[in-house]
C-alpha positions as CSV (number, residue, x, y, z in Angstrom):
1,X,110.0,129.9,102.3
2,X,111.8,127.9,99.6
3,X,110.4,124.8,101.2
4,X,106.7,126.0,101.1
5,X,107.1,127.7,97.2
6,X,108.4,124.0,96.1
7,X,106.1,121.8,97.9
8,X,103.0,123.7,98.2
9,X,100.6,120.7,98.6
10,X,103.0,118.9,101.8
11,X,101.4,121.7,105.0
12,X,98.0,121.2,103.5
13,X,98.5,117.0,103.1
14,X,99.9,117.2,106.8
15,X,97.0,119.3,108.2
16,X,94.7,116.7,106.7
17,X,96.0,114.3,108.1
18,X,96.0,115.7,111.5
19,X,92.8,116.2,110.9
20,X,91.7,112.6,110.4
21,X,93.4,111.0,113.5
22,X,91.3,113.3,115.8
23,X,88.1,112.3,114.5
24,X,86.7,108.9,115.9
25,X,86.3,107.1,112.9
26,X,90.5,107.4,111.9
27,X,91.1,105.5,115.0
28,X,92.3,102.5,113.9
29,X,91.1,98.6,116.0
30,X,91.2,95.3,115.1
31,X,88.8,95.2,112.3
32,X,90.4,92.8,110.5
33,X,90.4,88.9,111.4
34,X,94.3,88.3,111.3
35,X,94.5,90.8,113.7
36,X,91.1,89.3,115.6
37,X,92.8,85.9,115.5
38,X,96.1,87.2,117.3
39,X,95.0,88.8,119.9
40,X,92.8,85.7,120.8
41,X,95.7,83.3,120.3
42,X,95.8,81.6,123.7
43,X,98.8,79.6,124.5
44,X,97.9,76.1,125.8
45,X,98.1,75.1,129.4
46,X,100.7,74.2,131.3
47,X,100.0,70.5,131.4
48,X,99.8,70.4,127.8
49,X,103.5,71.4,126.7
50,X,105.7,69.2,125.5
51,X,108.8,68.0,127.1
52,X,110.6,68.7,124.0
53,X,109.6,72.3,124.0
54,X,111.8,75.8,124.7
55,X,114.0,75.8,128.1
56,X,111.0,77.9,129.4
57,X,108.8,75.5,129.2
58,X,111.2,72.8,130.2
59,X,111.9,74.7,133.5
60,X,108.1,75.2,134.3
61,X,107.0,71.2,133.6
62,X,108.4,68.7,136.4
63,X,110.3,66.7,135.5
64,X,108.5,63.0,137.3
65,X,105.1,61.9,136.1
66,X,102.7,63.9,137.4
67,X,98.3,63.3,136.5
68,X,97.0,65.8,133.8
69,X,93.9,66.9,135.8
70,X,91.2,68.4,132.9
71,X,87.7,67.3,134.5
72,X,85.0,67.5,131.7
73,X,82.9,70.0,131.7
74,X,80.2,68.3,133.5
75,X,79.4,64.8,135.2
76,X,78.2,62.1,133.0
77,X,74.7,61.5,133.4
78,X,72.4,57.8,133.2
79,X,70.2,59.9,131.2
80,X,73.1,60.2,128.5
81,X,74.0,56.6,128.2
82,X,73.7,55.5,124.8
83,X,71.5,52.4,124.0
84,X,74.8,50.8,122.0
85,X,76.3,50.5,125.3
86,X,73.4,48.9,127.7
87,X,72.9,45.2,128.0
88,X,70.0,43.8,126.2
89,X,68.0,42.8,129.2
90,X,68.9,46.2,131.0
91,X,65.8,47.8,132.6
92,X,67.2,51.7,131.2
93,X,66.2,50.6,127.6
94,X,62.1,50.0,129.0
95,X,61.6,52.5,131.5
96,X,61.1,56.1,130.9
97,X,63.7,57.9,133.2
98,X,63.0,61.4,132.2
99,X,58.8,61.1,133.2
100,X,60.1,58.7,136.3
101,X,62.8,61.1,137.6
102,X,61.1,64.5,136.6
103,X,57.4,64.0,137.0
104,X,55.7,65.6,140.2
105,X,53.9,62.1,141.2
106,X,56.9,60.1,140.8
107,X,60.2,62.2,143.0
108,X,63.6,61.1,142.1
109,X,64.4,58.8,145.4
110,X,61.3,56.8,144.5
111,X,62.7,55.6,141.3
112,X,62.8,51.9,140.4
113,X,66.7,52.2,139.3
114,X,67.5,54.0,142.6
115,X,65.3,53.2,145.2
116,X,64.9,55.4,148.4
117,X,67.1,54.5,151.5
118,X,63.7,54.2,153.2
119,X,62.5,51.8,151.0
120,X,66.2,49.5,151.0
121,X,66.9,49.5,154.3
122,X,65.0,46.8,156.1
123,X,62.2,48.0,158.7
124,X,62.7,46.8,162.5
125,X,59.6,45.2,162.5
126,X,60.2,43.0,159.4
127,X,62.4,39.9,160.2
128,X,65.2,38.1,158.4
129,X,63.7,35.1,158.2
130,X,60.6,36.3,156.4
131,X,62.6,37.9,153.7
132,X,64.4,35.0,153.0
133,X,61.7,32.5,153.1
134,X,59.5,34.8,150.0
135,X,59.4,33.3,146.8
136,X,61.4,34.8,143.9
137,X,60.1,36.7,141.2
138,X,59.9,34.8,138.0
139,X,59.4,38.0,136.0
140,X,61.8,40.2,137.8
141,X,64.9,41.0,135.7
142,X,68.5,40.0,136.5
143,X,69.0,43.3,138.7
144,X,65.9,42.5,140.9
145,X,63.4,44.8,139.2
146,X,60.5,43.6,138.7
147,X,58.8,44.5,135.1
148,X,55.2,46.2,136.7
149,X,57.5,48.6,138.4
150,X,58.4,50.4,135.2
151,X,56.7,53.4,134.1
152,X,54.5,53.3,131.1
153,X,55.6,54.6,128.0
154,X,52.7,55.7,127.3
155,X,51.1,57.5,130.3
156,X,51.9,60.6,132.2
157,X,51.3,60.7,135.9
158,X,48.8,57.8,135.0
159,X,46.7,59.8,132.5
160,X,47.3,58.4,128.8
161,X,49.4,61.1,126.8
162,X,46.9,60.9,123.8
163,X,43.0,60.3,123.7
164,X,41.5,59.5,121.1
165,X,38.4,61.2,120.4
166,X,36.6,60.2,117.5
167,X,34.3,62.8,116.8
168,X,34.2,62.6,113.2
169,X,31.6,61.7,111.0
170,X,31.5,60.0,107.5
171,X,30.5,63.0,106.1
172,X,33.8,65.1,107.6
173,X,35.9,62.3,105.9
174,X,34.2,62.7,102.8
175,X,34.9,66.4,103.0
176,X,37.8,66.4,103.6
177,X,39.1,63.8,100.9
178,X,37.1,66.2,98.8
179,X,39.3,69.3,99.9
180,X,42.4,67.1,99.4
181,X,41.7,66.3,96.2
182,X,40.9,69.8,95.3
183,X,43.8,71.3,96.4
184,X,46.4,69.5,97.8
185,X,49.0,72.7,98.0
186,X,46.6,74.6,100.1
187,X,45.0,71.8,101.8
188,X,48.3,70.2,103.3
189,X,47.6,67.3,105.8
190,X,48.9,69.6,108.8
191,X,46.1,72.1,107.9
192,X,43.1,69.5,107.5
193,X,44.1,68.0,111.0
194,X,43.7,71.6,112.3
195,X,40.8,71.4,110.5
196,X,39.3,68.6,111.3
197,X,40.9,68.4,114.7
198,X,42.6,65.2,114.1
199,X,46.1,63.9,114.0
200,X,48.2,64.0,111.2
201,X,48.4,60.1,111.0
202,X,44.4,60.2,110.5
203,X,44.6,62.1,107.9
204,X,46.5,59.7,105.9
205,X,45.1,57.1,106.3
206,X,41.7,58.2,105.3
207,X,42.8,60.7,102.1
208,X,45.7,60.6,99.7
209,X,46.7,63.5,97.7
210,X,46.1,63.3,93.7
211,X,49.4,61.3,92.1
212,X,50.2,64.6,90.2
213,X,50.7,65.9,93.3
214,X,52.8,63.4,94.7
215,X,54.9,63.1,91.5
216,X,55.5,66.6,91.9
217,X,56.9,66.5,95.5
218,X,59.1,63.7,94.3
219,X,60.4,66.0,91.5
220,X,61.2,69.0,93.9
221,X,62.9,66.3,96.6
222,X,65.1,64.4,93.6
223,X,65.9,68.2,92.7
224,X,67.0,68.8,96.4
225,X,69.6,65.3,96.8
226,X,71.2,66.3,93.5
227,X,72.8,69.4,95.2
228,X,74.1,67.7,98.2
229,X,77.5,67.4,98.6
230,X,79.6,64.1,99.6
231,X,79.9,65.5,103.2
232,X,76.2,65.8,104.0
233,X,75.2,62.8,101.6
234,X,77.2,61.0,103.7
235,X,75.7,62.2,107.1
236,X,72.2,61.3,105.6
237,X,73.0,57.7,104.6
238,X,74.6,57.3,108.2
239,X,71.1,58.7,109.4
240,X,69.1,56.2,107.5
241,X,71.5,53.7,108.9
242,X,71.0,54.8,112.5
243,X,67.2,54.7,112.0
244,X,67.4,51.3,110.7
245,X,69.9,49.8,113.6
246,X,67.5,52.2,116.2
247,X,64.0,50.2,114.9
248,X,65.8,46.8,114.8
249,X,66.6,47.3,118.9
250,X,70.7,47.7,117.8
251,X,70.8,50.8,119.1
């Protein structure tokens, strides 16, 4: 009774309380990321310890050399292998592996870097002395490829990728230098090749925006490389660099 009479507020704090850890929003989780980060703290693996770790870990690693077996993730690929890496006179840097091993018309066991067992292995019929009497190939490469047996760049299952159509008139042109002159925010080059049903490259050649315009862009794209950073000023001049090496066949 004396308890109750001095702290009156202490049963009524104390019911509250009780109160609040019933309901589903007082139950406390891991809300915060320092307890996020500990409970996904994973210790390394085994084969990753050091020798001069605890005793635990000392007991657990044998003590002779062993191989650390951690396979990538995946296979490497021919598809994968970068230019900087392949001869100069390598056939992978002219032929177009992913139409030659993924098209329909071309199947993977026909390809000219892996030819078909069929197709290697000699026939019964043909004789040994034939095949070793035939002329050589001047044009074939050092790997015995010949050049006409790479795919074309530019074709896909034998059908050109683009075909030109050239169904404008000199009146269209004039139009549309009109409408580029006009307006050049509105009348971007990717709209007038809708347009006009042309490519994008067409459209430059035949129309230039109004120098206005073009000072303006400049302005907004000076703007823009004043707020980059070292890191990704950096990453852009390596770009330019890459591009550069890439069109002089460095790369």
């Amino acid at each position: 009774m004396e308890s109750i009479l001095t702290r009156p507020a202490a049963p009524c704090c104390r019911q509250a309380v009780l109160a609040l850890r019933m309901l589903p929003s007082g139950v406390r989780h891991k809300a915060t990321s320092a307890r996020t980060r500990r409970a996904l703290r994973i210790g390394p693996h085994g084969s990753f310890i050091s020798p001069d770790g605890s005793p635990a870990d000392r007991a657990t690693r044998p003590t002779a050399d062993h191989i650390i077996y951690n396979p990538p993730a995946s296979a490497a690929s021919v598809l994968h292998t970068p230019f900087k890496f392949l001869p100069t006179n390598d056939p992978r840097r002219r032929a177009n592996l992913a139409s030659e091993l993924f098209s329909v018309s071309h199947p993977a066991s026909a390809s000219p870097l892996r030819p078909s067992p069929a197709s290697a292995a000699p026939t019964p019929t043909s004789s040994t002395t034939e095949t070793s009497q035939a002329p050589p190939d001047p044009t074939a490469t050092s790997t015995g490829i010949s050049p006409e047996s790479f795919p074309a760049l530019d074709k896909r299952n034998g059908e050109p990728l683009y075909k030109p159509q050239h169904h404008l008139t000199k009146e269209d042109i004039e139009e549309m230098r009109r409408l580029r002159t006009e307006d050049p925010v509105t009348n971007s080059v990717l709209t007038l090749a809708k347009r006009f049903k042309c490519s994008k490259l067409f459209v430059l050649m035949v129309c230039q925006a109004p120098r206005g315009h073009k000072e303006k862009i400049d302005a907004q794209l000076t703007a823009t490389k004043e707020r980059w950073g070292p890191r990704r000023r950096a990453a852009r001049e390596e770009r330019a660099a890459r591009l550069g090496l890439l069109f002089n066949g460095q790369l």
